[in-house]
N, C-alpha and C positions, 0 to 999 in steps of 0.2 A: 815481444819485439824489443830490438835495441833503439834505442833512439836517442837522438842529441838536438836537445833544440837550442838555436845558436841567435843571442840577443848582440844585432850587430851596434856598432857604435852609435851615438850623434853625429857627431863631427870634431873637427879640429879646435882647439883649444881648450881653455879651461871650462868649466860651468858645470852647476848644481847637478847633480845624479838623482834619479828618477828612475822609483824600482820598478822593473817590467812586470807590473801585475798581470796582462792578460797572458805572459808566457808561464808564470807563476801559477795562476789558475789552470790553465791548461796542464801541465807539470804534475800538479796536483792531482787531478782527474786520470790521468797517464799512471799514476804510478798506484791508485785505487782497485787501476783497472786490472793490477797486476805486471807492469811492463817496466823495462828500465830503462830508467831515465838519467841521461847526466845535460850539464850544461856549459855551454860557451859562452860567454859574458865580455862582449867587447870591449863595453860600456864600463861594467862593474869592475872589471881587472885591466883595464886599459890596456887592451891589445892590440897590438896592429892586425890588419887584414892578413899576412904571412902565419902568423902567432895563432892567428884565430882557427885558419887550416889545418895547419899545422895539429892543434890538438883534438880538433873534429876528427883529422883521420886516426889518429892513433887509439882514439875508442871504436875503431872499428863499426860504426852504428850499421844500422840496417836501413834506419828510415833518418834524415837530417829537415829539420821542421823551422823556419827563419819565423822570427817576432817582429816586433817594430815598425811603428810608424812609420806612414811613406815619406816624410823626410829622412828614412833610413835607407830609400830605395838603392843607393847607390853603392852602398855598403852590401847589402843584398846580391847586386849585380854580381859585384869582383868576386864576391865568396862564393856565391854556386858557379858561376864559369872554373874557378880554381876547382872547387870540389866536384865537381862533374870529371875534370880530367884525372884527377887523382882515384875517388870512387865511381866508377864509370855505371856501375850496377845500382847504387844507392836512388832509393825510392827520395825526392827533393819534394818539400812543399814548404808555405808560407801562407804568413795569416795578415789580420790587424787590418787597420784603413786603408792601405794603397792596395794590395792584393781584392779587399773587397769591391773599393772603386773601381777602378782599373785591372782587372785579373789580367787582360789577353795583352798585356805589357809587363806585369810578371813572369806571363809563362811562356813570352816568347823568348822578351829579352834574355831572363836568368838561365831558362831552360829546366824548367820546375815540371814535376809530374800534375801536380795539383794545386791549386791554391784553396783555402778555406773562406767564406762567406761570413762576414759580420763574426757572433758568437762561436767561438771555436770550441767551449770543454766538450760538449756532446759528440758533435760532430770528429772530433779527431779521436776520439775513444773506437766510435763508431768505426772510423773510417781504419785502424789500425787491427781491428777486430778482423775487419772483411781481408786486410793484407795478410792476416798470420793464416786465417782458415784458408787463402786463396781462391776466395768469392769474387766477384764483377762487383770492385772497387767504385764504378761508376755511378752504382744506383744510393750511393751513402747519401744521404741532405746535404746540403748547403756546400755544396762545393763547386769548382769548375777545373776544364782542363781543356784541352787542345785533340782537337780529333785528326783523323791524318791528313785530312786537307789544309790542316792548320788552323782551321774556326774555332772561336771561344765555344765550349758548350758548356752547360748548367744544369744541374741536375736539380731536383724537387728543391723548392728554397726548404728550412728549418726554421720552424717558431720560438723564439726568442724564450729563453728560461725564464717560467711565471717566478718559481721557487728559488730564489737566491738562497736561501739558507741550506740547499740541498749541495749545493756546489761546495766541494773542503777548502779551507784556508789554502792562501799562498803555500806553495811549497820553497819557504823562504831560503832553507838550508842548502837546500841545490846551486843557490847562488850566492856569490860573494857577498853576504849578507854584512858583512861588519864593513865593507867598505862604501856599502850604501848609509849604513846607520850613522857612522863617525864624518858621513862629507859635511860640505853646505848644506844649510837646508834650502828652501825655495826665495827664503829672505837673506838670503847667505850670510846665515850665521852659523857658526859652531856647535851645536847640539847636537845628542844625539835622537835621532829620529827617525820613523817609520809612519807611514801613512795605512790610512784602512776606506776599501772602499765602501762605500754604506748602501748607495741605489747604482742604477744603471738607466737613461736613459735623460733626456731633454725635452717637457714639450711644448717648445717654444721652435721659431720658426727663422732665425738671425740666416742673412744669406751666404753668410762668411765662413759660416760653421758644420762640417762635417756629424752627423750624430750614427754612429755603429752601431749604436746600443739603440735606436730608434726614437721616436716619441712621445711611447707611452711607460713612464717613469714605474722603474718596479724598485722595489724599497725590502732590505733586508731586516730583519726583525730588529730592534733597538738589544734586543739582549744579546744577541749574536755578534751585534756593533761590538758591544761594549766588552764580551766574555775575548773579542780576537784584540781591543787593545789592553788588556791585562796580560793575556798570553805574551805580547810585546812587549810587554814591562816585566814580565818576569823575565820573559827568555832572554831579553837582548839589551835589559836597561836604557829602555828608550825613555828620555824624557819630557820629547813632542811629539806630537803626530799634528793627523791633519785629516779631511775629507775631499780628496778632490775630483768627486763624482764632479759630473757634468755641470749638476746642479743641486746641492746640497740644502738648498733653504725651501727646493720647489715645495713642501709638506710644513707648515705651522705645527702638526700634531705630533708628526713625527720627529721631528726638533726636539720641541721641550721633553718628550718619552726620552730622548739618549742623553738629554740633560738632564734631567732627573737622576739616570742610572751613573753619570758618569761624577754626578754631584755627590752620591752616596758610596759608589764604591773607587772613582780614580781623581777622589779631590787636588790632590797635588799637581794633575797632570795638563800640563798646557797645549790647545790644540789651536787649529785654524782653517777654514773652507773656503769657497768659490760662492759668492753672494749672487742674487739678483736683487735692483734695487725696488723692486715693486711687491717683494715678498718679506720681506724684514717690515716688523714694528719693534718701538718700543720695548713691550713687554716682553718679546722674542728676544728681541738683543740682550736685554738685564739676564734673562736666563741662561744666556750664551754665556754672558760672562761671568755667571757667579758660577758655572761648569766649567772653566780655565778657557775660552775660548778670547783670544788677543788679536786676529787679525782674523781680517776677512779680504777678499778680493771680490772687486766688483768689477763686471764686464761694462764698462762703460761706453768706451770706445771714440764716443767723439762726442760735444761739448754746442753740437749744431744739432738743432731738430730736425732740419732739413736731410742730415746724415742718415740721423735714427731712422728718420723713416722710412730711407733708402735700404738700409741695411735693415730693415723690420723689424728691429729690435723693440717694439714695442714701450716703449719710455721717452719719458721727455728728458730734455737736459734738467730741467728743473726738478722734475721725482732725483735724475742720479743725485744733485746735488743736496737734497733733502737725506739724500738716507745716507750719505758722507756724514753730511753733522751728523746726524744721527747716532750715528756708528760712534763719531768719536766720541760725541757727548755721555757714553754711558761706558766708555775706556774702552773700548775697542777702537788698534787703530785699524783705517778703511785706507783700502789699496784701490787703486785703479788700473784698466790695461786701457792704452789707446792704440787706435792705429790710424792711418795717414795713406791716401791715396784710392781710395774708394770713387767707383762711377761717378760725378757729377763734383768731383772733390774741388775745391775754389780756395782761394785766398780768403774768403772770408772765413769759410768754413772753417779753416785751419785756425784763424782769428779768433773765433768763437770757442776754439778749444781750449786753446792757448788762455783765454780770459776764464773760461771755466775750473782749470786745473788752480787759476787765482786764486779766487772767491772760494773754492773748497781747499783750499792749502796743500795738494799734494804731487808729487810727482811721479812720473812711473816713464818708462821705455815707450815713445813711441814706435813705433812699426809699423813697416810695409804691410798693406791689403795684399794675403797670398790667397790665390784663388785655389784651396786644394781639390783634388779628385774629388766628386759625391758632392759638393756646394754649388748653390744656386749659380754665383760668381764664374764658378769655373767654366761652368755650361755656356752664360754670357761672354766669356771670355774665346773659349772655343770658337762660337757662331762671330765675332767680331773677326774673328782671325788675328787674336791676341797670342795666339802660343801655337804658334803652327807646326809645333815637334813636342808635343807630349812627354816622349822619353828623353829627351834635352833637357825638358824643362825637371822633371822629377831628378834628374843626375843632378842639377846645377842645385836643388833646393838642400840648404843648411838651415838658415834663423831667417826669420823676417826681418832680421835687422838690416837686409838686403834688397835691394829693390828686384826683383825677377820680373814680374809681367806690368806695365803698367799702365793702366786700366781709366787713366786720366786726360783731359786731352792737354796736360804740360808735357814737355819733352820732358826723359830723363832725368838731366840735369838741373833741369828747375824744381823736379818736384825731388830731387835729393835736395836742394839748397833749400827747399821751403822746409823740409822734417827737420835739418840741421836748425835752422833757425829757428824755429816751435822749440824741438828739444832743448835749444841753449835759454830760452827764453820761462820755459815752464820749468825748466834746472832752476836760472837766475833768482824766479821768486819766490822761488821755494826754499834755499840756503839762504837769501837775506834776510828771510821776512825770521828765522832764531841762528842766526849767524854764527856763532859760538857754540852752539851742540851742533848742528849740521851740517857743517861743514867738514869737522874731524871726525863726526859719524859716516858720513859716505865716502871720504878719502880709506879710512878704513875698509869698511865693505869691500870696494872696490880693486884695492891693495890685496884683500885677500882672495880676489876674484881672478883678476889679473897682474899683480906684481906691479913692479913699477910702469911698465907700458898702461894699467888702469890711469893710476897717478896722473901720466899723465897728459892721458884721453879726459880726462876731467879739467884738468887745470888749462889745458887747450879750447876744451869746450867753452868754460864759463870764460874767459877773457874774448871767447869768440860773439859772444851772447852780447856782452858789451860794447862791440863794436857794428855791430849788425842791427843793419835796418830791414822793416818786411820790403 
């Protein structure tokens, strides 16, 4: 079969590039299978949606396969209504977390023959096999489509790949591989770099959070880890990478095993992952970092118990701010994500953050509580009659740096004024408290983020921080 699978954009403006690993894998799998494969890269080659069309038809595909996250959904939409009227024959599907949330809003809206269910390499091997022999498509696993009445239907679900190690590397080459490697990295800095995923899968139970990959965590061999970042260093001179499974810490044993390998055979090579603060010690951390490991991210999220235990995140403010020092204490620096507006959210709670982000010295992007497809929240948010158009609301989503649903009983307006003034205030104590590296350290970052409108979005904020009272 011919086929093009087309990774649509993010969105508008600048920000850090992020390789489409699960079209990658999939790509991968496709081209084992024997099939040809090219790709379209919104993202990677910065194309407009015309651009994007445009070279999907001129490869004449058989079959057009969309990637990306449902905060891509809208990028999705325009491209298969354009390619629908262009290739009127072309078999249309799509994969990833919105398609599997939500299918009977993929396949109405775009006008898709099928969409794919969670884990796509098997299933789309499969499902392409059954198009070339011209088999009854419908009985493949894990997929759904629309019967003539228009009803979602579902076909046998697919059990989740035990053997990660069985699935081939990224098929990196298919895509604008050096434009991924040479961007920002996720600290937007300048290196070059490539990530590698290691498990799949989260089992922990946060209600904010979508899991594809399920929650029972499957883990790929430490040698296999370690033989695909050498291949990286050879083939593309990368000089970071990173882990950012779900959950990369969730295994003690299997930690220290790719530390070990990566201490003997990729000493030079600096990496960094996605923490939880309940899974890190000590001795784990020292081994992280005498294996090049410099930064960690911790999902922290809010700095009130009362949140945590809204959001089930299972930790206290106190564990996160424990394994912050922690982190930093053995030179690892510790990142945090916060977010702002969640069910029961209060002025204090925000208070509580705000003094949390203190006492551990760090700062990070608050953001909006987005309630996506497949989370606890969204279900909550539905039966409230918080998003009473679905496919409104999936068009309208870009960053959470946006308010979309919200979920609080402030108006709008107060709970943008409340995250402005958090954000300008957990900025303020954090550039004063070494005033002189960090403040020309993050006018830079941000310079290189956004140019001078960064500049100055920052020099507006902290004078605004100064003047603002809770």
């Amino acid at each position: 079969m011919k086929i093009v699978l087309v990774y649509p954009s993010f969105g508008e403006g600048n920000h850090s590039r992020y390789f489409p690993f699960g079209l990658a894998y999939v790509a991968a799998c496709l081209l084992e299978a024997g099939h040809s494969v090219s790709v379209v890269d919104m993202e990677g080659d910065n194309l407009s949606v015309a651009d994007a069309v445009k070279y999907t038809v001129e490869k004449s595909p058989q079959v057009i396969a969309f990637g990306g996250m449902v905060t891509r959904f809208r990028f999705v939409k325009q491209l298969a209504g354009r390619l629908r009227q262009e290739l009127p024959g072309v078999f249309m599907m799509a994969g990833n977390s919105g398609a599997t949330t939500v299918p009977g809003i993929y396949l109405k809206s775009c006008g898709l023959d099928c969409v794919v269910l969670g884990e796509g390499e098997i299933t789309s091997v499969e499902l392409m096999k059954s198009l070339e022999e011209g088999t009854d498509w419908h009985s493949v696993r894990g997929i759904a489509w629309l019967d003539d009445e228009g009803s979602t239907r579902r076909s046998q679900p697919r059990d989740m790949i035990q053997n990660l190690d069985s699935i081939p590397w990224p098929a990196w080459d298919l895509f604008p591989v050096e434009n991924y490697v040479s961007s920002l990295d996720h600290r937007q800095n300048k290196v070059r770099h490539m990530e590698v995923l290691a498990s799949r899968g989260c089992p922990f139970n946060c209600v904010y959070c979508y899991r594809i990959y399920g929650r029972n965590v499957r883990r790929r061999s430490p040698e296999s880890i370690v033989a695909e970042l050498k291949e990286l260093v050879n083939r593309y001179d990368i000089r970071y990478s990173g882990f950012p499974d779900d959950l990369f810490t969730s295994d003690r044993d299997f930690v220290m095993k790719i530390c070990d390998l990566m201490k003997e055979e990729l000493p030079d090579l600096k990496w960094s992952c996605l923490g939880r603060v309940n899974t890190v010690d000590r001795e784990m951390l020292l081994s992280m970092k005498d294996a090049g490991c410099d930064w960690i991210s911790y999902g922290i999220e809010s700095g009130c118990d009362d949140m945590l235990r809204r959001m089930k995140r299972g930790v206290t403010a106190q564990q996160c701010l424990d394994a912050i020092k922690l982190t930093e204490s053995v030179g690892i620096h510790a990142d945090g994500s916060f977010i702002i507006g969640m069910f029961g959210e209060t002025r204090d709670s925000v208070a509580r953050t705000v003094e949390f982000c203190r006492q551990a010295d760090i700062t990070a992007p608050m953001l909006f509580v987005t309630p996506y497809p497949g989370t606890a929240i969204f279900n909550m948010a539905i039966e409230q009659g918080r998003i009473p158009d679905v496919e409104k609301f999936l068009t309208e989503m870009n960053s959470a740096d946006s308010l979309l649903v919200n979920l609080t009983d402030f108006t709008d307006r107060e709970l943008i004024n409340l995250r402005d003034w958090a954000q300008g205030i957990i900025g303020r104590n954090y550039l004063l408290k070494k005033p002189f590296s960090r403040i020309p350290s993050l006018l830079l970052k941000h310079f290189r983020l956004r140019g001078f409108m960064g500049l100055f979005h920052d020099i507006r904020a902290f004078l605004s921080s100064l003047l603002r009272r809770e």
